[in-house]
PASEBA-1860 file (N, C-alpha, C; in nm, 3 decimals):
! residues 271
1> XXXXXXXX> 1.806/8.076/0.762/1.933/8.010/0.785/2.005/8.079/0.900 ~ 2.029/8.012/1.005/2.112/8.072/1.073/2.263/8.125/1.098 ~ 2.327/8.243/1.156/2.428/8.272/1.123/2.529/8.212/1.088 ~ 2.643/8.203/1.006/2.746/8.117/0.994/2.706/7.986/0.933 ~ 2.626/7.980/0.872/2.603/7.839/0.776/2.664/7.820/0.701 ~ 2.760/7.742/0.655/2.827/7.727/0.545/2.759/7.714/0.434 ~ 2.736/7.790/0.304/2.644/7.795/0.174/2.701/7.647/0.134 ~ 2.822/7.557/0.193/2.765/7.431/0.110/2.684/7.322/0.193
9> XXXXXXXX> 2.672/7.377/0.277/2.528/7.303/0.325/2.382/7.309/0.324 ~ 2.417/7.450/0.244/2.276/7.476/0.233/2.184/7.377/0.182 ~ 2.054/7.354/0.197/1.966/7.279/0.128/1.880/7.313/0.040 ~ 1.916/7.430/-0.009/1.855/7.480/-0.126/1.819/7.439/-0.268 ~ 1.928/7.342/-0.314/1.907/7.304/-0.437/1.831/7.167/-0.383 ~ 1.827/7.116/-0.260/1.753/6.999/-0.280/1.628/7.013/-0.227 ~ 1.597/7.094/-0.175/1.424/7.126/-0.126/1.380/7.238/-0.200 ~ 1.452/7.317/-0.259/1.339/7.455/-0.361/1.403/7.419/-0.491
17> XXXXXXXX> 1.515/7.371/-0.525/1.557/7.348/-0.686/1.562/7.439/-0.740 ~ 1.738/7.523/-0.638/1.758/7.635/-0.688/1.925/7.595/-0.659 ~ 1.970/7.716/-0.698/2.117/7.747/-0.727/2.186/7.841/-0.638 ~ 2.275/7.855/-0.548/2.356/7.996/-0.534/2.439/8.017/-0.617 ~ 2.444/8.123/-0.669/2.530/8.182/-0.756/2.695/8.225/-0.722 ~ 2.626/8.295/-0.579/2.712/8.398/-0.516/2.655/8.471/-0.405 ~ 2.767/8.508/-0.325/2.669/8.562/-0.214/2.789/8.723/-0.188 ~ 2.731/8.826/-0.216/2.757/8.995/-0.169/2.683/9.009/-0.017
25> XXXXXXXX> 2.847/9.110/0.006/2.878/9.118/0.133/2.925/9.248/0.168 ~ 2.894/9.359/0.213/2.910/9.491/0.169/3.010/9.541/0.016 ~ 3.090/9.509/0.000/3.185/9.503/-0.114/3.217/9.455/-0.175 ~ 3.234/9.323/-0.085/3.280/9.205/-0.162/3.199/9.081/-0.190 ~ 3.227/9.044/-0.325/3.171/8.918/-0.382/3.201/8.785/-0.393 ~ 3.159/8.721/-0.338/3.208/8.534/-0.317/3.186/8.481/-0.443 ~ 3.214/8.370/-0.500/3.181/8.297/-0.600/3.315/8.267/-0.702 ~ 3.334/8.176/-0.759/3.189/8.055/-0.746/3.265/7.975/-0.667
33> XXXXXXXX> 3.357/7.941/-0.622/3.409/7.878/-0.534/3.322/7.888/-0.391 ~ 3.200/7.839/-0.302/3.112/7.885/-0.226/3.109/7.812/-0.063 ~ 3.223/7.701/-0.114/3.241/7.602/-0.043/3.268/7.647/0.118 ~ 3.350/7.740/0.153/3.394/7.787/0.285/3.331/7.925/0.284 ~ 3.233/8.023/0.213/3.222/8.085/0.270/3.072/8.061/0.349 ~ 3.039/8.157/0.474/2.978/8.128/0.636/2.917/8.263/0.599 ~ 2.745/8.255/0.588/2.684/8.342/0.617/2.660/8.408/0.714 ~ 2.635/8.544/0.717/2.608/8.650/0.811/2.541/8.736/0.785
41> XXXXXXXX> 2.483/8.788/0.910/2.374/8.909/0.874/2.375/8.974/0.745 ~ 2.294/8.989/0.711/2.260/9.149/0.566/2.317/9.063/0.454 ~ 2.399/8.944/0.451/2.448/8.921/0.293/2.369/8.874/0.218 ~ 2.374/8.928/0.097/2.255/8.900/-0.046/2.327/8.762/-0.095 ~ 2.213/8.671/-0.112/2.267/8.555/-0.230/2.175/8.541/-0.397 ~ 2.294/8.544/-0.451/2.187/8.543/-0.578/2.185/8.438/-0.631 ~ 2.055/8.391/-0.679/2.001/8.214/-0.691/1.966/8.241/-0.835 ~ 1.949/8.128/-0.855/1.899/8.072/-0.964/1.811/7.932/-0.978
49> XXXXXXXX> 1.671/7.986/-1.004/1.579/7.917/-1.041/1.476/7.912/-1.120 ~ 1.364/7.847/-1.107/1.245/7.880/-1.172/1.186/7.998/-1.072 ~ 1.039/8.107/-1.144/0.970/8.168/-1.068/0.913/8.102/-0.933 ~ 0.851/7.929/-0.981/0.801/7.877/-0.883/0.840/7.832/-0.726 ~ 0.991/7.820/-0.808/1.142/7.760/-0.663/1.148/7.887/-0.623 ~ 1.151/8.017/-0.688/1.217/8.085/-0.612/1.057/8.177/-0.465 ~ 0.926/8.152/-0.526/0.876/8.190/-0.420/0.835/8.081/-0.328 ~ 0.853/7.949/-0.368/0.838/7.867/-0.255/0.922/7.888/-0.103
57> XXXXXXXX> 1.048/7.965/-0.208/1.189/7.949/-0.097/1.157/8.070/-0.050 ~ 1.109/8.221/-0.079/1.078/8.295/-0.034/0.978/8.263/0.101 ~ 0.884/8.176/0.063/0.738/8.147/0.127/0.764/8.067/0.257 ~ 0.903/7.973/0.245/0.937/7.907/0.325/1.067/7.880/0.417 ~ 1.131/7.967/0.395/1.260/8.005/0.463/1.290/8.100/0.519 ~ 1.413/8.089/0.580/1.454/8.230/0.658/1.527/8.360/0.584 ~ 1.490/8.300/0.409/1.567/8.430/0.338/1.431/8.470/0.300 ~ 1.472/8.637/0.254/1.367/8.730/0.205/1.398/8.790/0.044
65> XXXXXXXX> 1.339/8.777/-0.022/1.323/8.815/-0.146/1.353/8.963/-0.145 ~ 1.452/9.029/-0.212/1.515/9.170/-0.254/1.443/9.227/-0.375 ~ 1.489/9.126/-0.441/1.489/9.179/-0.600/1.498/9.074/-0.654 ~ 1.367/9.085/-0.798/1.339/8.933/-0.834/1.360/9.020/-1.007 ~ 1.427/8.960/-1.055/1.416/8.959/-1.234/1.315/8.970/-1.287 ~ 1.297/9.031/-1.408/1.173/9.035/-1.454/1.172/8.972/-1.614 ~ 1.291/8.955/-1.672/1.302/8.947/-1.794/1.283/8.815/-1.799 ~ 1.206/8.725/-1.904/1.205/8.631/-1.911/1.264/8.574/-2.006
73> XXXXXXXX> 1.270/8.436/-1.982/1.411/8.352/-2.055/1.381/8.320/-2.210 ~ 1.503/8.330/-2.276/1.451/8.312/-2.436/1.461/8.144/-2.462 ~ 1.307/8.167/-2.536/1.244/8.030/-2.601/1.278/8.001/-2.706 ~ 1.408/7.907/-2.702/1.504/7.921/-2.830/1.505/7.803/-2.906 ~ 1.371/7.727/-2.885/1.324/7.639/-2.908/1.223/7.662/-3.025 ~ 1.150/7.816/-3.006/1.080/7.859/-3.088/1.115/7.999/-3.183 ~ 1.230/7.972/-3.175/1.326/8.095/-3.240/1.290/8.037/-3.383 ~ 1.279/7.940/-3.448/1.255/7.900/-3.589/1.135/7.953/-3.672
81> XXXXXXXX> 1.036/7.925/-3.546/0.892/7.949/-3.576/0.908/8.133/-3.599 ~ 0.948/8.190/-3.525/0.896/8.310/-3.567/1.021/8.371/-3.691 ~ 1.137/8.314/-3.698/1.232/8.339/-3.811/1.158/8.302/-3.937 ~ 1.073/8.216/-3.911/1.037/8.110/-4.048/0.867/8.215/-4.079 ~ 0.818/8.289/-3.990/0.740/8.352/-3.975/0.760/8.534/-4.068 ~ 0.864/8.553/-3.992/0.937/8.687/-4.085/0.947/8.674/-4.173 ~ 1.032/8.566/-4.233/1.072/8.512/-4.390/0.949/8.543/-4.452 ~ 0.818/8.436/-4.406/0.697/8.423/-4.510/0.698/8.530/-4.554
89> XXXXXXXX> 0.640/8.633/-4.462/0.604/8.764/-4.445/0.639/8.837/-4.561 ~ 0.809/8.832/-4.579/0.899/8.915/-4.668/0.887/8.895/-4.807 ~ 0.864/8.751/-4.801/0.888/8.680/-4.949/0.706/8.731/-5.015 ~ 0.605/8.670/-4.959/0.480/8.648/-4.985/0.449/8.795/-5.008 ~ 0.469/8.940/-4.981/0.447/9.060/-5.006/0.551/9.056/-5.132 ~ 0.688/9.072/-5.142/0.790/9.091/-5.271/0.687/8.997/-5.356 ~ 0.615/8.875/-5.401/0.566/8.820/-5.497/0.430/8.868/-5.463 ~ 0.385/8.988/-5.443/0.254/9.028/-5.435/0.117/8.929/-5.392
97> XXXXXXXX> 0.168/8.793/-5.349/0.039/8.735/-5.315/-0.057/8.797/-5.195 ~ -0.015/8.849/-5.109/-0.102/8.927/-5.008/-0.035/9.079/-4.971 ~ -0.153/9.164/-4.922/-0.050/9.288/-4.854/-0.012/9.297/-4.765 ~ 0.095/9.365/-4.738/0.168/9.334/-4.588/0.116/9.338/-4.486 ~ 0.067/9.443/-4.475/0.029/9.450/-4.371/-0.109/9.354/-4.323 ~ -0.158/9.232/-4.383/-0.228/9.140/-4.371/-0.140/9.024/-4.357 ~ -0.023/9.035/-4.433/0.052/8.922/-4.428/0.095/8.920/-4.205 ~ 0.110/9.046/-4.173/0.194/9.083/-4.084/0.091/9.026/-3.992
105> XXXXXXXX> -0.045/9.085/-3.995/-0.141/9.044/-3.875/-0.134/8.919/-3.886 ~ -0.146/8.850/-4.025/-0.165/8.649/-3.961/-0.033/8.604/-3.930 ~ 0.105/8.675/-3.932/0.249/8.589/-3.833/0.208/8.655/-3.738 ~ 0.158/8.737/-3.696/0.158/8.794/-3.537/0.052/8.707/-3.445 ~ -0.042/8.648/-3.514/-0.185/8.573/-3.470/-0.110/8.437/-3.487 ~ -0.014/8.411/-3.615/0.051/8.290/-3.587/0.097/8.227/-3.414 ~ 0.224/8.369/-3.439/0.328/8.339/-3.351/0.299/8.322/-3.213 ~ 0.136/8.417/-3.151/0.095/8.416/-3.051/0.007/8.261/-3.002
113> XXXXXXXX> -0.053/8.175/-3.108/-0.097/8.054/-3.148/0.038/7.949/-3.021 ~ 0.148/7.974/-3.168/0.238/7.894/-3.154/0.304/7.898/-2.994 ~ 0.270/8.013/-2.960/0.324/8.066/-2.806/0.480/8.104/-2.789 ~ 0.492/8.182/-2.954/0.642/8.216/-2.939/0.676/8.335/-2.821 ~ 0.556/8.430/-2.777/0.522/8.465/-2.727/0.420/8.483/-2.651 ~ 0.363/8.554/-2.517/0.253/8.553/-2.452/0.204/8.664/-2.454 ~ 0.010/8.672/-2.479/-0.032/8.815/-2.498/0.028/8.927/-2.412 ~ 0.038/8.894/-2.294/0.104/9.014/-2.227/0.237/9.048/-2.270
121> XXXXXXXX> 0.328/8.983/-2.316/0.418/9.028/-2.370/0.428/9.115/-2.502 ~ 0.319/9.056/-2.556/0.266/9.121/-2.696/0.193/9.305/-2.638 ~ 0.081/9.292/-2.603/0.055/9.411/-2.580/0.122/9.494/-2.501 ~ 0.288/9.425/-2.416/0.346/9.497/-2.379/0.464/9.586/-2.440 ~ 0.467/9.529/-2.533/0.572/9.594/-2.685/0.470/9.710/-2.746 ~ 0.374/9.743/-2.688/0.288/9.801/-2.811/0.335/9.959/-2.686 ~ 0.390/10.048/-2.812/0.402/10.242/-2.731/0.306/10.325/-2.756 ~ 0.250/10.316/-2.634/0.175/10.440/-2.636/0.180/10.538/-2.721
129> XXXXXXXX> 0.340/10.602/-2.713/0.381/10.705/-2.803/0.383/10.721/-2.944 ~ 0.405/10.600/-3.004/0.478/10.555/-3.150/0.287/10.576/-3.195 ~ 0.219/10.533/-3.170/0.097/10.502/-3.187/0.023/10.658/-3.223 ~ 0.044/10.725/-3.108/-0.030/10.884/-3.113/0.110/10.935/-3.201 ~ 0.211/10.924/-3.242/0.270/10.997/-3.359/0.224/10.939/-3.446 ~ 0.231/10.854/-3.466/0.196/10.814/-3.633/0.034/10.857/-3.670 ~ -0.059/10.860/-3.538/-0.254/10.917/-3.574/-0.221/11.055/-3.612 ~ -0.054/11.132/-3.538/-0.098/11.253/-3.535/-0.009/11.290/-3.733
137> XXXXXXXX> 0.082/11.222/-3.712/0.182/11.209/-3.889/0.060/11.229/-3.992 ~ -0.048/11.101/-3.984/-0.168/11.071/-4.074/-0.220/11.185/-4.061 ~ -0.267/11.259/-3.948/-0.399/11.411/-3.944/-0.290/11.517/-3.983 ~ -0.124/11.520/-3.980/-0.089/11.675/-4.056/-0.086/11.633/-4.227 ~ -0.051/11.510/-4.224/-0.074/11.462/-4.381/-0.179/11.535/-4.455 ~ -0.280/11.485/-4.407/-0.424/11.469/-4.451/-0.439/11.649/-4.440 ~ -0.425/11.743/-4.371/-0.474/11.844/-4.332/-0.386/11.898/-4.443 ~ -0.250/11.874/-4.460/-0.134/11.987/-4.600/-0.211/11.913/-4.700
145> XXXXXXXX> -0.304/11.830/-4.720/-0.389/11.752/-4.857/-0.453/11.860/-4.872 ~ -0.560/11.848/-4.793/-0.689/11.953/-4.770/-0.686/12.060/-4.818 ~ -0.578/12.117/-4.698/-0.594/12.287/-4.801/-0.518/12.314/-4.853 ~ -0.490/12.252/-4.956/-0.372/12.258/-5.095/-0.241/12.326/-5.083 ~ -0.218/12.272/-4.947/-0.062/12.300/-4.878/0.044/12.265/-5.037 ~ 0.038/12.125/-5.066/0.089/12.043/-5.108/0.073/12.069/-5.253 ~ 0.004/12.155/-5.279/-0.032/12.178/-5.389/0.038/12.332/-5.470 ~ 0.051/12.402/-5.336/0.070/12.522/-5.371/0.245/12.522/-5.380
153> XXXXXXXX> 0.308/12.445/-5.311/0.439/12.427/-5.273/0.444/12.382/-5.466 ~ 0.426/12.315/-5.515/0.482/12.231/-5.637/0.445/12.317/-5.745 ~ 0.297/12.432/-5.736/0.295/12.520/-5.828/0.361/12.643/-5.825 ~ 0.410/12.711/-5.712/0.556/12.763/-5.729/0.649/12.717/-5.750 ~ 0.703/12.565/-5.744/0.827/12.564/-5.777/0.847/12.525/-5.957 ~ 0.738/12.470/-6.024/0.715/12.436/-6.177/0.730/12.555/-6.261 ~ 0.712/12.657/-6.254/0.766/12.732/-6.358/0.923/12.796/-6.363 ~ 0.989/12.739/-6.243/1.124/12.775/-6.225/1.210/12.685/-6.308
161> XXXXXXXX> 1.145/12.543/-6.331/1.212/12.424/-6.355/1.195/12.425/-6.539 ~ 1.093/12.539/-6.590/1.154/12.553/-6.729/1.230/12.625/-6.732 ~ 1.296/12.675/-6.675/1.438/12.756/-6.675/1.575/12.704/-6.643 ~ 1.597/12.578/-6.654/1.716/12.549/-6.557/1.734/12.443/-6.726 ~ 1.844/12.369/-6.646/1.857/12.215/-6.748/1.835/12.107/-6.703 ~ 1.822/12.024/-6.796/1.754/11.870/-6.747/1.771/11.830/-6.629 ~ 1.949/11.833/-6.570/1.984/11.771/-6.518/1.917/11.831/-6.367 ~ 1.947/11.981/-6.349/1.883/12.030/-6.220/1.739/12.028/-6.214
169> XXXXXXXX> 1.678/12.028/-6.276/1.545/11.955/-6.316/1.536/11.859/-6.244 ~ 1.606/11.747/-6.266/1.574/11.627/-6.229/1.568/11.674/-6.053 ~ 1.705/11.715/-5.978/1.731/11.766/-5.859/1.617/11.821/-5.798 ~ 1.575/11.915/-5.888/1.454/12.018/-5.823/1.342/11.887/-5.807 ~ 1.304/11.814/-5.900/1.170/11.711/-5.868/1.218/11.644/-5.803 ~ 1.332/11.543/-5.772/1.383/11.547/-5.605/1.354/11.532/-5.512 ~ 1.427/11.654/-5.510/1.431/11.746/-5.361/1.296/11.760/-5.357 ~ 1.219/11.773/-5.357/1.083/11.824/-5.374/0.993/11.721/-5.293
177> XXXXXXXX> 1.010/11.599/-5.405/0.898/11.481/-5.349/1.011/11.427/-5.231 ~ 1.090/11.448/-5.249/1.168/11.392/-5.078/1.178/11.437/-4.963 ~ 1.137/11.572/-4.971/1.114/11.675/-4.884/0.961/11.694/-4.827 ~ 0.853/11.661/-4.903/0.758/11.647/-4.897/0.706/11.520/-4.862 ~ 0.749/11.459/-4.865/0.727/11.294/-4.815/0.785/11.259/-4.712 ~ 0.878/11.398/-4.627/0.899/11.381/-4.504/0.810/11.404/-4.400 ~ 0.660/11.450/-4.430/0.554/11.495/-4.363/0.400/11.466/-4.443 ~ 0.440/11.394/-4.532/0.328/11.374/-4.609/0.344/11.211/-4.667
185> XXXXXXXX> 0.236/11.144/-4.614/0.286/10.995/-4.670/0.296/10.988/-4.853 ~ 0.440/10.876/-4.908/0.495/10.903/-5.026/0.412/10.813/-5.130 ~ 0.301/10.770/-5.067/0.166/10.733/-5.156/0.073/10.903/-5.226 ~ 0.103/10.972/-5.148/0.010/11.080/-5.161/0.119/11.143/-5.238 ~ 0.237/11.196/-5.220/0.329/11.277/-5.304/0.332/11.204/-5.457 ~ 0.351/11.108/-5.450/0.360/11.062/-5.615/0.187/11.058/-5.672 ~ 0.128/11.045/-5.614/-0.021/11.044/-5.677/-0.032/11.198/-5.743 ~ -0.019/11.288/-5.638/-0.030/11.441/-5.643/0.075/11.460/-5.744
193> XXXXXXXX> 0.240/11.437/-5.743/0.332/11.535/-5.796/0.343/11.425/-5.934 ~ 0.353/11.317/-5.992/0.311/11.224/-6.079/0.291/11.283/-6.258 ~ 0.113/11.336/-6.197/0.069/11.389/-6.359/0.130/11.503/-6.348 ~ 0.189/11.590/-6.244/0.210/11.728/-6.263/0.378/11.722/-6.331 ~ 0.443/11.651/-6.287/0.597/11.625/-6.371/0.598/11.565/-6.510 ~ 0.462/11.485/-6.546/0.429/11.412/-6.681/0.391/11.561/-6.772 ~ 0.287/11.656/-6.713/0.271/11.729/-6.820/0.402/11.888/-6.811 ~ 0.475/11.860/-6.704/0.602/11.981/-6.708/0.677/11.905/-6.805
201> XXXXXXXX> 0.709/11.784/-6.799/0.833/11.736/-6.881/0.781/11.720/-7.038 ~ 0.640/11.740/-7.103/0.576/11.788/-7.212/0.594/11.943/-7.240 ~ 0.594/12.031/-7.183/0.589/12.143/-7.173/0.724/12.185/-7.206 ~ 0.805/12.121/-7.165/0.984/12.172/-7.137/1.026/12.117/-7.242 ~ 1.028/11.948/-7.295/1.099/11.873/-7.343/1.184/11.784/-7.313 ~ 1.184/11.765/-7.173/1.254/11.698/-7.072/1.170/11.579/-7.065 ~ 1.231/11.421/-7.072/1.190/11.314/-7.032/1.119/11.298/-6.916 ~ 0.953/11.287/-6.963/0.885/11.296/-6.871/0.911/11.154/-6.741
209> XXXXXXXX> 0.932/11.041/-6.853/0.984/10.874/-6.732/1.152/10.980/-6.657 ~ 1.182/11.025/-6.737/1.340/11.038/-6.598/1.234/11.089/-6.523 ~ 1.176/11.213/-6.505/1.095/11.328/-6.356/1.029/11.212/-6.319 ~ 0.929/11.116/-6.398/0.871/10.986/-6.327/0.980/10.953/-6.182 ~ 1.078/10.861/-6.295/1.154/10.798/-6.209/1.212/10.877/-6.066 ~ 1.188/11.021/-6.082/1.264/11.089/-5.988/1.221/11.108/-5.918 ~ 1.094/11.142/-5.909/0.986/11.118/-5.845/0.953/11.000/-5.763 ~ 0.985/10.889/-5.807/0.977/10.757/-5.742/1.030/10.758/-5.632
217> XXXXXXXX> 1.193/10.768/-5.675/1.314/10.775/-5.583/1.282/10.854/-5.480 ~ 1.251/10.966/-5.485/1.237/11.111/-5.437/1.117/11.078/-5.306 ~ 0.999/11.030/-5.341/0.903/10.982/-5.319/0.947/10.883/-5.156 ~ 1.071/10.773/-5.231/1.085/10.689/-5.152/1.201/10.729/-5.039 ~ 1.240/10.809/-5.028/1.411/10.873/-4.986/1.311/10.946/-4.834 ~ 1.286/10.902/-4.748/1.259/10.965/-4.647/1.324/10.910/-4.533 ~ 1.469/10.995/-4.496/1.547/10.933/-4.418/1.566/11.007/-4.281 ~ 1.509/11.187/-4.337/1.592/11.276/-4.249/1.461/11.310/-4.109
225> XXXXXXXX> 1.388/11.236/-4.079/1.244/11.229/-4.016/1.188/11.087/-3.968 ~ 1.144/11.084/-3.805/1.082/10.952/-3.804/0.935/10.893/-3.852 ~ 0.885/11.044/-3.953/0.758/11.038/-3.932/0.741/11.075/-4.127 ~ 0.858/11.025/-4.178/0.839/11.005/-4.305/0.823/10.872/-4.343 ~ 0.817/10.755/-4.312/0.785/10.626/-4.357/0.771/10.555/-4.226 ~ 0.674/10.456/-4.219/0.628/10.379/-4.107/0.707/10.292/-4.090 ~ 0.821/10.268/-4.154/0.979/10.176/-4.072/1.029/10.276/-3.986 ~ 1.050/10.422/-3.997/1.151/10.509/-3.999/1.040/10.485/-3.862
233> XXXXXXXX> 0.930/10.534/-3.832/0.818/10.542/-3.708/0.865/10.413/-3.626 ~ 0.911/10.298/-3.657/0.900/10.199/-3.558/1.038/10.176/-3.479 ~ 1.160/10.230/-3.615/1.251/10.239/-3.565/1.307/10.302/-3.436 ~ 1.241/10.424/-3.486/1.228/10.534/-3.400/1.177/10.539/-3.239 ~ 1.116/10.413/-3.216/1.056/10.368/-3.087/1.125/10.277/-3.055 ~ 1.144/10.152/-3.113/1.240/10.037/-3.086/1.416/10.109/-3.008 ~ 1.483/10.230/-3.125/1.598/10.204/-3.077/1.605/10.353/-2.988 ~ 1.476/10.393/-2.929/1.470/10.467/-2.831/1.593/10.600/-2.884
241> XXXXXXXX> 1.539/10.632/-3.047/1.624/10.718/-3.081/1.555/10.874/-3.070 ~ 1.604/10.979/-3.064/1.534/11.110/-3.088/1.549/11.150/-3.248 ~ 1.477/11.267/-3.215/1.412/11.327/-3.388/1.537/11.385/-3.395 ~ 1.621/11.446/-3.341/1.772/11.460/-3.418/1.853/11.398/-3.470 ~ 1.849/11.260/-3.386/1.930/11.168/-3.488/1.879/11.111/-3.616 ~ 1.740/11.133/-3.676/1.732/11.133/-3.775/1.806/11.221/-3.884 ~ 1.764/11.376/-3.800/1.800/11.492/-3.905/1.970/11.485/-3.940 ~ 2.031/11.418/-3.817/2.176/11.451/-3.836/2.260/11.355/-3.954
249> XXXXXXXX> 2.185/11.221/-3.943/2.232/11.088/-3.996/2.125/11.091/-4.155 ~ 1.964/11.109/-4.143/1.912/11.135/-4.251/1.934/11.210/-4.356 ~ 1.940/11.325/-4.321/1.958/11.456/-4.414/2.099/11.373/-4.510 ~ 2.234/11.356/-4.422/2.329/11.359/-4.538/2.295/11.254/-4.661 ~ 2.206/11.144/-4.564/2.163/11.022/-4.648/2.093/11.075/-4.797 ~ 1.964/11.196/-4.743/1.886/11.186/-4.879/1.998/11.298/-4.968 ~ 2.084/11.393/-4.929/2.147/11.449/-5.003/2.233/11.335/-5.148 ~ 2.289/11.228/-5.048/2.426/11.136/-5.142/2.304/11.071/-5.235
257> XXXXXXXX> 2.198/11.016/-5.154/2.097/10.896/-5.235/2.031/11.018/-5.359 ~ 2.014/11.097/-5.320/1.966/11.191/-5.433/2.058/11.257/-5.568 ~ 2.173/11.253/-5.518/2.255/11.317/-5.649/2.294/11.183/-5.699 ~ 2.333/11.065/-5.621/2.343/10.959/-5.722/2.232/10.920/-5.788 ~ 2.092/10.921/-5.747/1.996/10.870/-5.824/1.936/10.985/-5.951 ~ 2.000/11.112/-5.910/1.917/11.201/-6.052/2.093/11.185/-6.150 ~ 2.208/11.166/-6.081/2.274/11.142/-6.217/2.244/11.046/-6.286 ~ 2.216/10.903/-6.196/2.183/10.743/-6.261/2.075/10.781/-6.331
265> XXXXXXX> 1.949/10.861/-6.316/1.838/10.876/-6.412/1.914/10.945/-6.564 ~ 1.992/11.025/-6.500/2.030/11.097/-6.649/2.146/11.068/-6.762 ~ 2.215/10.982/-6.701/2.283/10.832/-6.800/2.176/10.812/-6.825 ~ 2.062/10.721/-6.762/1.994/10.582/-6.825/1.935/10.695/-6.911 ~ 1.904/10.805/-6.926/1.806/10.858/-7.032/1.857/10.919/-7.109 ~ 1.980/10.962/-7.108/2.079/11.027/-7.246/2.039/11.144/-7.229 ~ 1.984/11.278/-7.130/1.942/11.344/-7.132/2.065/11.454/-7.138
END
C-alpha cells in the first residue's frame, strides 16, 4: 500500500477477507474509528482473519507479516461433546461400571474422533516434566517398599501408641498414613499399615474400624506434596505451581482435615 492511503480504502476485506482492527504508530493507537487515519512508513495494522486470508495477504501485498497468533479459536460448538464426555467419565467410575482410568482413555479417543480437538494439540498438552515425576514418584515408592523403609517407620511408631489414649491413637495412625502417602502411593500405605492397626487395636483395646477408618482418611489426605496423589501431579503442571505452594497451602490442610476426621471417628465410635 502506498504511503498515505486512507485504511478506508483499503481493499482488504474485499480481496483477502480480513479486518483492520487498528493500526500502531510509534505510541499511538488508532481505532476503531479508522476512517481518516493515512498510512505511513513502519505503522503496524492488526487484522483479523482466517490463517488462510491472512497468508494470502501476506503472499500478495505490500504488507509484511510481524507477528502472527498462535492460539487457536475455541470450538464452542463442541464444548458439549467434551462436557458431556467428563460427566460420563465421573458418573460411570462413582457407579463402578469401568475403571477410570479406562473410562478416561475412551473420552480422550472419543473427543479426538469427534475433533473436539486435534492430535497435535493433544500431544501438545502432554509435559515432559509431569511425566518423568510421576516414573520417578512410582521408583521412590516402590524402592521405601523394597527395603522395608515403610515398614520400619510403623514398627517404631506401634509400641508408643499402647501408651497414649484412644483419642491420640487415632492422631498417631493419622499422621502416619498421611505422611507416608505423601511419597508412597495411598494404595500401598493402607494395604501395608491396614492389618498392622487391626491387630494393634486387638492388642490395646482400641476400636480396631476407628484406626481402620483413620487410616482411610489418613491414607487419602495427601495435600502437602505434588507427588502424593496423581490429581495433586497434574495439578501441579496445569497451574504451573511449585512444590512450595503445596507445602505452604497443604500442610495446614492435612493438619485441620486430620483433627476433624480423628475427632469425627471418635464420636462415631464412643471411644
Amino acid at each position: 500500500m502506498s504511503q498515505g492511503t486512507p485504511l478506508s480504502s483499503l481493499t482488504l476485506g474485499r480481496r483477502f477477507g480480513v479486518r483492520v482492527l487498528g493500526v500502531h504508530r510509534h505510541k499511538h493507537v488508532a481505532g476503531p474509528d479508522l476512517g481518516t487515519t493515512r498510512l505511513r512508513p513502519a505503522d503496524k495494522l492488526l487484522l483479523e482473519g482466517t490463517p488462510e486470508a491472512l497468508d494470502e495477504l501476506s503472499d500478495q501485498s505490500e504488507l509484511v507479516s510481524v507477528t502472527r497468533s498462535t492460539a487457536r479459536a475455541f470450538r464452542r460448538t463442541k464444548a458439549p461433546l467434551a462436557l458431556l464426555a467428563l460427566g460420563l467419565v465421573v458418573v460411570l467410575a462413582a457407579f463402578n461400571v469401568m475403571d477410570i482410568g479406562i473410562l478416561a482413555m475412551i473420552a480422550v479417543a472419543a473427543i479426538l474422533v469427534l475433533r473436539c480437538i486435534d492430535e497435535d494439540e493433544a500431544w501438545g498438552s502432554i509435559d515432559g516434566g509431569i511425566l518423568i515425576l510421576i516414573f520417578a514418584m512410582l521408583i521412590v515408592g516402590q524402592g521405601l517398599q523394597e527395603t522395608g523403609a515403610v515398614m520400619l517407620v510403623v514398627e517404631t511408631v506401634t509400641p508408643l501408641m499402647s501408651m497414649v489414649s484412644p483419642f491420640v491413637a487415632l492422631l498417631i495412625v493419622y499422621a502416619l498414613a498421611s505422611t507416608l502417602t505423601e511419597c508412597v502411593t495411598n494404595n500401598a500405605v493402607a494395604v501395608i499399615f491396614t492389618p498392622i492397626v487391626i491387630g494393634l487395636g486387638q492388642q490395646t483395646g482400641i476400636e480396631p474400624r476407628a484406626l481402620v477408618v483413620a487410616v482411610m482418611f489418613g491414607a487419602s489426605a495427601s495435600f502437602a506434596t505434588p507427588i502424593g496423589y496423581q490429581t495433586n501431579t497434574l495439578v501441579y503442571g496445569a497451574g504451573n505451581y511449585r512444590f512450595s505452594d503445596f507445602v505452604k497451602i497443604g500442610l495446614p490442610m492435612n493438619i485441620v482435615v486430620g483433627l476433624a476426621s480423628c475427632y469425627a471417628i471418635y464420636l462415631y465410635y464412643g471411644m
